[in-house]
C-alpha positions, -999 to +999 in steps of 0.1 A: -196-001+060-173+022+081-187+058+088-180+088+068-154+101+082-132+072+093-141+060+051-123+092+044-092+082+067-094+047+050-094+062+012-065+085+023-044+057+037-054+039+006-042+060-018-013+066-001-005+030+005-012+026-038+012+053-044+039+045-027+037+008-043+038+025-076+065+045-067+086+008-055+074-007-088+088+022-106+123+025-088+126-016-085+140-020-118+171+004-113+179-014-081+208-032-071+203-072-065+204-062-024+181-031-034+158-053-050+160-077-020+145-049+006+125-028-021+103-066-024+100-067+013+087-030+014+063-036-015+054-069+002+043-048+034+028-020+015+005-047-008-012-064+028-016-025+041-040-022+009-056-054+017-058-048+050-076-013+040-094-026+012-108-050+042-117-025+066-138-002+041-161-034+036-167-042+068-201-031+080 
């Protein structure tokens, strides 16, 4: 596992990566077919962030 302090960076980039997905997932619906086009690609690059994260915090 990462250290203690670059966990807490991790868990902070992590739960702002989570919200701002929510916040896509939220506004998607009310979004115009071109909207809906970039608001994917955005969620798209904000889900492999939280992989990417959820990756790093279980390395050793």
């Amino acid at each position: 596992m990462t250290n203690g302090k670059d966990n807490s960076k991790l868990l902070h980039d992590l739960r702002s990566k989570c919200a701002s997905l929510k916040s896509a997932a939220e506004l998607y619906k009310d979004c115009s077919p071109a909207e809906k086009k970039e608001m994917l690609a955005l969620m798209n690059a904000a889900a492999a962030d939280i992989t990417r994260l959820l990756a790093q915090l279980g390395q050793p």
